[in-house]
MDAnalysis code that builds the backbone (N, CA, C; Angstrom):
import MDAnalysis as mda
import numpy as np

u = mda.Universe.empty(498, n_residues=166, atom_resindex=np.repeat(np.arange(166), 3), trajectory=True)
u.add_TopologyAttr("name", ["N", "CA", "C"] * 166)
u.add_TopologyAttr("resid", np.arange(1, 167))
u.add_TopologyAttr("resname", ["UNK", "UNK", "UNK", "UNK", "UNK", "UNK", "UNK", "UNK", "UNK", "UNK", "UNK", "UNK", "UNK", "UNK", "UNK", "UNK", "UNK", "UNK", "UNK", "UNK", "UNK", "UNK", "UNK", "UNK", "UNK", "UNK", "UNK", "UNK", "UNK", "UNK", "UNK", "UNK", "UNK", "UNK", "UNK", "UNK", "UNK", "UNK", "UNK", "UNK", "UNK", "UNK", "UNK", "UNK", "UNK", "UNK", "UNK", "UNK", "UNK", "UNK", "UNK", "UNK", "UNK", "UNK", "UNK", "UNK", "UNK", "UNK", "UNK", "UNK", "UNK", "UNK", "UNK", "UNK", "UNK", "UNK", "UNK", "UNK", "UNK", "UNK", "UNK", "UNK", "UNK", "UNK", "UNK", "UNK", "UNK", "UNK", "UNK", "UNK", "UNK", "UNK", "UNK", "UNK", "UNK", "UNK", "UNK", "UNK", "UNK", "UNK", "UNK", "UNK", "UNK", "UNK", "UNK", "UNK", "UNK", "UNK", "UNK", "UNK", "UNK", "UNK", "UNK", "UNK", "UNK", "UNK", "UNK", "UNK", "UNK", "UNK", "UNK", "UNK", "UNK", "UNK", "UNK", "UNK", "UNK", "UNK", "UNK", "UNK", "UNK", "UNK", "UNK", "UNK", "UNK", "UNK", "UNK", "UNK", "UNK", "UNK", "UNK", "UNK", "UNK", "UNK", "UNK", "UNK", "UNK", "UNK", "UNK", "UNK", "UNK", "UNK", "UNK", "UNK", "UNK", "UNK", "UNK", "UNK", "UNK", "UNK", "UNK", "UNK", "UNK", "UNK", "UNK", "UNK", "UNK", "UNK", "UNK", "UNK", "UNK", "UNK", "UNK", "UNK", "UNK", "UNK"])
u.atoms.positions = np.array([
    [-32.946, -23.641, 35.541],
    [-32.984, -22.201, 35.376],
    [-32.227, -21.761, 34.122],
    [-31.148, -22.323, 33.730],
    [-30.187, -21.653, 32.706],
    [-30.443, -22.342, 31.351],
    [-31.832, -23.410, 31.464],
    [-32.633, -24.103, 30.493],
    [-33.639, -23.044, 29.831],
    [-34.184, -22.231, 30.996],
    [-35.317, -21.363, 30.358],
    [-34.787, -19.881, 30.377],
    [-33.391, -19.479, 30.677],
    [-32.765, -18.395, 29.959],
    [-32.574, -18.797, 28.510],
    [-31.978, -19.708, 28.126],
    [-32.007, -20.076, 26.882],
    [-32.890, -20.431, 25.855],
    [-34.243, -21.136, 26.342],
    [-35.023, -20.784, 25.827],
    [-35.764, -19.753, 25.644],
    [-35.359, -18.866, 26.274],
    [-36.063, -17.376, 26.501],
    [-35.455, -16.652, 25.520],
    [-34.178, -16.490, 25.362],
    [-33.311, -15.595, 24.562],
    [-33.529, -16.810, 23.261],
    [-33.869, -18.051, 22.948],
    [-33.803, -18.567, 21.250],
    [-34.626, -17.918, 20.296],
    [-36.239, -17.952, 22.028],
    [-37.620, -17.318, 21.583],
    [-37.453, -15.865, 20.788],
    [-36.363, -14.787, 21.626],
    [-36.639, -13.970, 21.266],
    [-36.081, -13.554, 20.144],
    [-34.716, -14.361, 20.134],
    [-33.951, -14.620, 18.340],
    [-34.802, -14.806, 17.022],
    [-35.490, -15.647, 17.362],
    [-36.140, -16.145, 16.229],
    [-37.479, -15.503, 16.454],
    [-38.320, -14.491, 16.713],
    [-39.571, -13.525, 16.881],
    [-38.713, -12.610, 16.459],
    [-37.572, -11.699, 16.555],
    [-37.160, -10.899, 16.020],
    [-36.763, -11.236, 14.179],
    [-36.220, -12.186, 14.104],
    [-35.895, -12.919, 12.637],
    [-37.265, -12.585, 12.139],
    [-38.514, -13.403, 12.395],
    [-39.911, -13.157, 11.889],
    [-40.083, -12.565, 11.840],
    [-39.964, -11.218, 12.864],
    [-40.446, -9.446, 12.403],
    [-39.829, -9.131, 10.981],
    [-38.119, -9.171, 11.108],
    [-38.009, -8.347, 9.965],
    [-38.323, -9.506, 8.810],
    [-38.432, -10.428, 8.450],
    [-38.712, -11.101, 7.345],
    [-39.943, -10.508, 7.225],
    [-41.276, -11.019, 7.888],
    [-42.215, -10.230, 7.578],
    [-42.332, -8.765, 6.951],
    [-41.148, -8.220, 8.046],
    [-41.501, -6.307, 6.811],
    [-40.754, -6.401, 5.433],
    [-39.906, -7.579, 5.812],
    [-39.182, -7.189, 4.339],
    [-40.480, -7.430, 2.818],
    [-41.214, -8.815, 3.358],
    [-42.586, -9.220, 2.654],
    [-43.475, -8.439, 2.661],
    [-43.833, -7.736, 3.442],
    [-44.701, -6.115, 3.525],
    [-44.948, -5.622, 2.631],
    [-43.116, -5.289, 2.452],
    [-42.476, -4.450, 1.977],
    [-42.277, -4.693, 0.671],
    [-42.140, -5.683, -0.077],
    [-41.887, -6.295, -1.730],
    [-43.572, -6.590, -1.688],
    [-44.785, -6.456, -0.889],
    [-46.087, -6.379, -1.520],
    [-46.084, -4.619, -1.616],
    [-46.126, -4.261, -0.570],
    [-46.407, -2.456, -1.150],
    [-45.270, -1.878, -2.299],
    [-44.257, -2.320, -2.756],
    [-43.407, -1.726, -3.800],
    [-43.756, -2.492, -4.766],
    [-44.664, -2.991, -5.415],
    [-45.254, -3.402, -6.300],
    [-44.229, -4.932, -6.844],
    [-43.250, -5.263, -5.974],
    [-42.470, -6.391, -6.347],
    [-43.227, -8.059, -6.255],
    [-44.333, -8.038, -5.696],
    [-45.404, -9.054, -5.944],
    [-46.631, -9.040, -6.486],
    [-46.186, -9.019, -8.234],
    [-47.371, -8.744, -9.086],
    [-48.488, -10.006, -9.028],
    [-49.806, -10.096, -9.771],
    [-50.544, -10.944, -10.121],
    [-51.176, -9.979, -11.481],
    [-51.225, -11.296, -12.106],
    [-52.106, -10.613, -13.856],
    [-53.003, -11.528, -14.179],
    [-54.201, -11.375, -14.423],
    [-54.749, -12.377, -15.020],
    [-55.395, -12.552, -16.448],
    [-54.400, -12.974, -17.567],
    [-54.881, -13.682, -18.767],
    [-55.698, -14.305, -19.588],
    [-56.676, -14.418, -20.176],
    [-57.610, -15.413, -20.168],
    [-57.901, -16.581, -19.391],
    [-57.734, -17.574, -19.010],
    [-57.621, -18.265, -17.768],
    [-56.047, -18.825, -16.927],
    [-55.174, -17.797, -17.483],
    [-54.387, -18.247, -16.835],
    [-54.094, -17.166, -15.643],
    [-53.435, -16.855, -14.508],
    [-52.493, -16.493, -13.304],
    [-51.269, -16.143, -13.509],
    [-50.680, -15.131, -13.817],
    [-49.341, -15.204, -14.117],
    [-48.807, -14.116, -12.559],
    [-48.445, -14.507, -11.950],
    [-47.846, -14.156, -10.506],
    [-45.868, -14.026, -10.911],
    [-45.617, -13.066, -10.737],
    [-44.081, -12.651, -10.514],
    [-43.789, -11.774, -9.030],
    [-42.876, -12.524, -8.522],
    [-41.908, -12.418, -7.483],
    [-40.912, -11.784, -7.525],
    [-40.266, -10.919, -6.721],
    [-39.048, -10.603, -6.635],
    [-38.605, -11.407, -5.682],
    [-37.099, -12.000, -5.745],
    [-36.108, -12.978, -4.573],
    [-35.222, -11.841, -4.148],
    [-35.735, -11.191, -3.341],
    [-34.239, -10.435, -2.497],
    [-33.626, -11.394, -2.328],
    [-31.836, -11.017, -2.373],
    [-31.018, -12.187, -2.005],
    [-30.881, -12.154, 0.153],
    [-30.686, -13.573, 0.724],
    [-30.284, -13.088, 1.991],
    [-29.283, -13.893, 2.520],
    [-29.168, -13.525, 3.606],
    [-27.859, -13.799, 4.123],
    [-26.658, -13.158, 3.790],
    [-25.547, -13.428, 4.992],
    [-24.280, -12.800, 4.169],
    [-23.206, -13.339, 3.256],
    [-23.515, -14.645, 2.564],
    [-23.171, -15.123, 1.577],
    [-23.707, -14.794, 0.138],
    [-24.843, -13.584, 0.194],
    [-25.745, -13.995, -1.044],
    [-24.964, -13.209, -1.836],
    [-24.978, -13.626, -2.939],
    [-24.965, -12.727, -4.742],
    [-25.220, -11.448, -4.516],
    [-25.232, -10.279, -4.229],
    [-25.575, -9.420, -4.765],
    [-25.681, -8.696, -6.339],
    [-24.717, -9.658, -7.120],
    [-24.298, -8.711, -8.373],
    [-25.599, -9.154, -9.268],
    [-26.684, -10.183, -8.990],
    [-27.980, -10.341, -9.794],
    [-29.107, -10.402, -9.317],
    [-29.683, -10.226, -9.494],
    [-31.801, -10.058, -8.980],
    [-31.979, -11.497, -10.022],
    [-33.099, -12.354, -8.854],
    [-34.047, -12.941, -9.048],
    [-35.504, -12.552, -9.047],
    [-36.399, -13.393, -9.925],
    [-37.651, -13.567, -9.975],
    [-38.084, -14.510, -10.284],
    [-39.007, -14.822, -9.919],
    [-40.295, -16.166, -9.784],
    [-41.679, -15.995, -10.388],
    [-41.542, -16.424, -11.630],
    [-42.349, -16.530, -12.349],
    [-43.534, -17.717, -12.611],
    [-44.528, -17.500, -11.711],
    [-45.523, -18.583, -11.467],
    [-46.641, -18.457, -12.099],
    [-47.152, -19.481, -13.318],
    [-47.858, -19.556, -13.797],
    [-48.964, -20.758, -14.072],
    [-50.355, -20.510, -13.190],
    [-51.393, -21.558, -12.964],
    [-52.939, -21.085, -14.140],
    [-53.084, -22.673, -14.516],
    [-54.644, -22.264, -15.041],
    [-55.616, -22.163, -13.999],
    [-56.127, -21.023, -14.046],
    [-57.503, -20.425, -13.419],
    [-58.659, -21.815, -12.719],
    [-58.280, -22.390, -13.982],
    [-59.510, -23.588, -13.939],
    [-59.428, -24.970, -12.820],
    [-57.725, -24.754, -12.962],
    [-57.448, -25.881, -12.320],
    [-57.197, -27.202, -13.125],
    [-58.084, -26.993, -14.239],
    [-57.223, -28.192, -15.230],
    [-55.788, -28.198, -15.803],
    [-55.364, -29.555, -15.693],
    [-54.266, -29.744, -16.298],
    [-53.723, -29.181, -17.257],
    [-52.528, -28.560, -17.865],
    [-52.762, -27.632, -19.248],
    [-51.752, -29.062, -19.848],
    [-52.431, -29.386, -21.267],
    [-51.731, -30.269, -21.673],
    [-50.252, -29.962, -22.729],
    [-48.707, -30.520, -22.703],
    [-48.187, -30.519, -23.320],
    [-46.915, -29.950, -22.537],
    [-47.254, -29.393, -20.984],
    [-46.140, -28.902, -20.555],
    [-44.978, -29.950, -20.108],
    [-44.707, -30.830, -20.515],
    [-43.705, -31.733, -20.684],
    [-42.821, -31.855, -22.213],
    [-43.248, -31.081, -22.949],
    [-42.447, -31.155, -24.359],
    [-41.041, -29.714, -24.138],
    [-40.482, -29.797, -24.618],
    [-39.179, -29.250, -24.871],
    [-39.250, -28.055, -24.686],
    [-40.288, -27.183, -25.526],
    [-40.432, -25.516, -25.727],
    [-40.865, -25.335, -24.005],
    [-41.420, -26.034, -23.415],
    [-42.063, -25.439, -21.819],
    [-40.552, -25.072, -20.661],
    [-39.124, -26.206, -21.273],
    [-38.404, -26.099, -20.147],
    [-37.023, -25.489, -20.851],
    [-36.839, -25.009, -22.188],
    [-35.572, -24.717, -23.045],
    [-36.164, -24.015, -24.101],
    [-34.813, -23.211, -24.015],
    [-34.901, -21.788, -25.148],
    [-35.737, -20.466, -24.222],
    [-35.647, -20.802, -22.597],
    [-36.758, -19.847, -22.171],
    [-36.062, -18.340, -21.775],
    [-34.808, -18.035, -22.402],
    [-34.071, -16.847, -21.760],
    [-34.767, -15.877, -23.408],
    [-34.944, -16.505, -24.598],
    [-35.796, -16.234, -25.633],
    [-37.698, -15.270, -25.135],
    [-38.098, -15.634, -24.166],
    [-38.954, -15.317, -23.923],
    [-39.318, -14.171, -22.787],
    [-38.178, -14.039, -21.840],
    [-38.253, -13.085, -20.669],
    [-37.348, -11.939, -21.379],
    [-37.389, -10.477, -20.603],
    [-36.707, -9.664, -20.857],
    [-37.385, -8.458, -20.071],
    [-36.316, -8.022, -19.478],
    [-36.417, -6.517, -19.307],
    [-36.110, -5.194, -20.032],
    [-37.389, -4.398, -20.151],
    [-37.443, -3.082, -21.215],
    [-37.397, -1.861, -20.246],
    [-36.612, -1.208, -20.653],
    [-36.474, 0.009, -20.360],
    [-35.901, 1.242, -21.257],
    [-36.642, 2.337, -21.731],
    [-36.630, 3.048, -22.472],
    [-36.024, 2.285, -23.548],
    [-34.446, 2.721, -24.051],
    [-34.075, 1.840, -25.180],
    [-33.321, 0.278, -25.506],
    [-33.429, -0.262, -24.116],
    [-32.559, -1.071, -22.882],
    [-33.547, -1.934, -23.610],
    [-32.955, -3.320, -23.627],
    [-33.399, -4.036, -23.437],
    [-32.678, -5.422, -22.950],
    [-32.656, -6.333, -21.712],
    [-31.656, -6.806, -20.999],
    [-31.977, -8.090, -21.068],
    [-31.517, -9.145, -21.510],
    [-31.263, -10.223, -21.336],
    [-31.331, -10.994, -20.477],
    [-32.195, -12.511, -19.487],
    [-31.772, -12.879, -19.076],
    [-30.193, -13.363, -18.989],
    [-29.486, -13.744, -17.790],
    [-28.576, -14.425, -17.303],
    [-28.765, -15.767, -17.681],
    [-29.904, -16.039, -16.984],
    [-30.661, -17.594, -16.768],
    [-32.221, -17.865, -16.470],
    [-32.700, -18.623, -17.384],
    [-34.491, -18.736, -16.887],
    [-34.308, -19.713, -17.020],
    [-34.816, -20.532, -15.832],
    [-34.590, -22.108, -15.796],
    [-36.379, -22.605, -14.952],
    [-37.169, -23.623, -15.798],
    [-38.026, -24.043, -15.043],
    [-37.761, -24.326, -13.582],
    [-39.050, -24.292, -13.430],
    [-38.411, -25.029, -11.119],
    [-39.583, -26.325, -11.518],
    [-39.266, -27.277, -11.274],
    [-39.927, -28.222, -10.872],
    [-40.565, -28.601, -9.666],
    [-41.986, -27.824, -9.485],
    [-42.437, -27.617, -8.380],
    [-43.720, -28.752, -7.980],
    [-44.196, -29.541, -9.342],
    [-45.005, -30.501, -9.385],
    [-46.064, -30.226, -9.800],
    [-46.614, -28.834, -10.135],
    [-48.041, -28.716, -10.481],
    [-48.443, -29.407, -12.133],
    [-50.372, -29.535, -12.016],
    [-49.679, -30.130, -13.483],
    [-50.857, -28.914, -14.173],
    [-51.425, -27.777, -13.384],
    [-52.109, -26.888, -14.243],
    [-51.158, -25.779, -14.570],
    [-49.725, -25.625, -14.859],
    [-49.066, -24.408, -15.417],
    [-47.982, -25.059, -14.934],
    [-46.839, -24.128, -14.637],
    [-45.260, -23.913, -15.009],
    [-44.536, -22.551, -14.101],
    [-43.454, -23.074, -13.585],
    [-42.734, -22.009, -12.474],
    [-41.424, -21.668, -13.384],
    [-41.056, -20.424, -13.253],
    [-39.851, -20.755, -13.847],
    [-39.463, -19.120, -13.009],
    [-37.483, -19.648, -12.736],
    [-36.675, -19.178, -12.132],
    [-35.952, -17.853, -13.178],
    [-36.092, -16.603, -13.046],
    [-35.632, -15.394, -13.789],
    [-34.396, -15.125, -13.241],
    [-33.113, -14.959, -13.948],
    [-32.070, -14.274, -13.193],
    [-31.786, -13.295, -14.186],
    [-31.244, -12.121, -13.767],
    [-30.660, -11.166, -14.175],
    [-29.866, -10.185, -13.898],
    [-28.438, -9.805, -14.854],
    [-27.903, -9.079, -13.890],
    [-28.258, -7.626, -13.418],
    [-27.440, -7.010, -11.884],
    [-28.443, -6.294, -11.243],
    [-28.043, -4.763, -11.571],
    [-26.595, -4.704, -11.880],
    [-26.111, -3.507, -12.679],
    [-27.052, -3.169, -13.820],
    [-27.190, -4.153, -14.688],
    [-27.984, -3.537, -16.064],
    [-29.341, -3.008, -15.482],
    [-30.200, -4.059, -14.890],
    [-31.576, -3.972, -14.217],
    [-31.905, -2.409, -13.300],
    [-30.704, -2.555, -12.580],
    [-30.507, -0.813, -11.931],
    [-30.449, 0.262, -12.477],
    [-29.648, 0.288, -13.936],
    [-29.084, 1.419, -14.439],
    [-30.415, 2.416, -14.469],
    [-31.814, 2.063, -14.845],
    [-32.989, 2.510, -15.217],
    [-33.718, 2.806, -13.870],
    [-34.442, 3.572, -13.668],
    [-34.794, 3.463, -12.273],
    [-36.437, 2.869, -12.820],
    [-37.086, 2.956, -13.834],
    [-38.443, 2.571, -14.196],
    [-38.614, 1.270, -15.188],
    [-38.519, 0.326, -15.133],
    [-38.455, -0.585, -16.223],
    [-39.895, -1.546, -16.571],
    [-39.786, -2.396, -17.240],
    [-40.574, -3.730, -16.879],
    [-40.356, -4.614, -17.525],
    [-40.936, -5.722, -16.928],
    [-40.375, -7.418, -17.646],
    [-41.417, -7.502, -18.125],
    [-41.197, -8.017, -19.770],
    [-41.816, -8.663, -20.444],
    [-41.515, -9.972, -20.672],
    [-42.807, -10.781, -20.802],
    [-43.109, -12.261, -21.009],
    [-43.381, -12.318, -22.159],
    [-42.891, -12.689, -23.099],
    [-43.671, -12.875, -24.602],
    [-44.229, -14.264, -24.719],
    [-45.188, -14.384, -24.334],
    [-46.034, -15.677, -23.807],
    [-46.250, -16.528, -24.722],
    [-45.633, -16.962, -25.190],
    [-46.347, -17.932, -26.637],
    [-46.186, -19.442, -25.959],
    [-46.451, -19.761, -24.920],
    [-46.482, -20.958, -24.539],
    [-47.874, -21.275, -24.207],
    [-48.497, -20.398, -23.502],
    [-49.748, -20.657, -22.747],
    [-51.447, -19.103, -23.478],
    [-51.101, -18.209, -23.478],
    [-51.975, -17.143, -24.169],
    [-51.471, -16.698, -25.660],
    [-49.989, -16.567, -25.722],
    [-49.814, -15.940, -26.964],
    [-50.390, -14.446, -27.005],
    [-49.703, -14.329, -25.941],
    [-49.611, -12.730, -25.922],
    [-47.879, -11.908, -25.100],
    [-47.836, -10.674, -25.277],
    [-47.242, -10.111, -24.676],
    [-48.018, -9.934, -23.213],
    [-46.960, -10.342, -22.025],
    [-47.159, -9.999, -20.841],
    [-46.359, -8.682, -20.461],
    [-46.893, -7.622, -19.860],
    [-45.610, -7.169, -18.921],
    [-45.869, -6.568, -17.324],
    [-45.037, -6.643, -16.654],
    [-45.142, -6.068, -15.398],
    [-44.007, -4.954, -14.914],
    [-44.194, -3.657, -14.435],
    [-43.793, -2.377, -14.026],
    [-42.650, -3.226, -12.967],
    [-41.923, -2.511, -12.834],
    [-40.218, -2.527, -11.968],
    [-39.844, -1.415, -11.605],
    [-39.412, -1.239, -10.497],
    [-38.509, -0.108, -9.997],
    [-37.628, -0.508, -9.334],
    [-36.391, -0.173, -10.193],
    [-35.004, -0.089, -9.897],
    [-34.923, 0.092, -8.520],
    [-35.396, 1.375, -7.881],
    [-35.485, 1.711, -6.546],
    [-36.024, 1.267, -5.618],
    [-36.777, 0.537, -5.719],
    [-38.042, -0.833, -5.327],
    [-36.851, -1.411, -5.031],
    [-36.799, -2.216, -5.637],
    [-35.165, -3.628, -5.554],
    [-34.444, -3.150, -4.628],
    [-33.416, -1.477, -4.598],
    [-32.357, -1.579, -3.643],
    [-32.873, -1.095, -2.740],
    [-34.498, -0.800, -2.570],
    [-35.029, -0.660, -0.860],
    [-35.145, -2.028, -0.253],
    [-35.727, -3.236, -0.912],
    [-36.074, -4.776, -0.615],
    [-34.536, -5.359, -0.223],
    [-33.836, -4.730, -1.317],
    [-32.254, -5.516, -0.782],
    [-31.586, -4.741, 0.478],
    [-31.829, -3.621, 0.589],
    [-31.549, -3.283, 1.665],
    [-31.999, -3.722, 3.212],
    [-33.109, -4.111, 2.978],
    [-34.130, -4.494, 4.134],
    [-33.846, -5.746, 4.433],
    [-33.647, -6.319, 3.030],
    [-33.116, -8.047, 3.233],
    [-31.186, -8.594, 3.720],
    [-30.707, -7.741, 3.020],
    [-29.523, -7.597, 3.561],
    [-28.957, -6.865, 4.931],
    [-29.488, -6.047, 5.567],
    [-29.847, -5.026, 6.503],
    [-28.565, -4.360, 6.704],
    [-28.698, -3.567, 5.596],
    [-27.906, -2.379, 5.421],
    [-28.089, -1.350, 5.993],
])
């Protein structure tokens, strides 16, 4: 009996955990924090990482910058130097006269061999100060173009709120 109270109350621990994770994911698709763009044949997908738990960082915002060829072929050369260094050169957030610096852009080694993941940090004071911004990609790895995608400041501290549960 005091086997299936406990399994009763783990069940309902962890179905409640899944609810709010789910709205928090809802929730970073309807605030526009899970973009997709598509490039000539490439996918360029950006993420926002609410931080969680009560250990997390608050003082910087992550993003996940995932980028696949359309085709599915291999893109050749993403093993040379320019694909995994010098990449804080290429990200940035614009806002009116702002323009913010990564912290850190570090590839993720995720195994694909048609594109390239790479990890955005930035800090969350500067990123906030603006309530309208967007990240630009200056793409010269794969299109050779300017990328950018829309941000709201206010977006972020609704997702961190939801994720932190403030």
């Amino acid at each position: 009996m005091m086997k299936q109270i406990i399994a009763v109350c783990a069940l309902f621990v962890f179905s409640a955990c899944g609810a709010s994770r789910k709205e928090m994911m809802q929730s970073v698709k309807e605030n526009n924090l899970l973009q997709e763009k598509q490039v000539n044949d490439y996918v360029f997908r950006l993420q926002y990482m609410p931080p969680e738990g009560s250990n997390a960082d608050t003082s910087l915002v992550y993003f996940r910058m995932n980028i696949l060829n359309a085709s599915g072929t291999p893109v050749k050369g993403t093993t040379t130097p320019a694909f995994s260094y010098g990449l804080d050169s290429l990200f940035a957030i614009v806002s009116g006269v702002d323009t913010i610096i990564p912290v850190d852009a570090t590839r993720i080694a995720n195994g694909t061999l048609n594109g390239a993941e790479y990890m955005l940090v930035f800090d969350k004071q500067s990123v906030l100060r603006n309530v309208e911004s967007k990240l630009l990609f200056r793409d010269w790895l794969f299109t050779q173009q300017y990328i950018s995608f829309p941000l709201s400041g206010n977006a972020i501290n609704h997702i961190d709120s939801l994720s932190l549960k403030i």
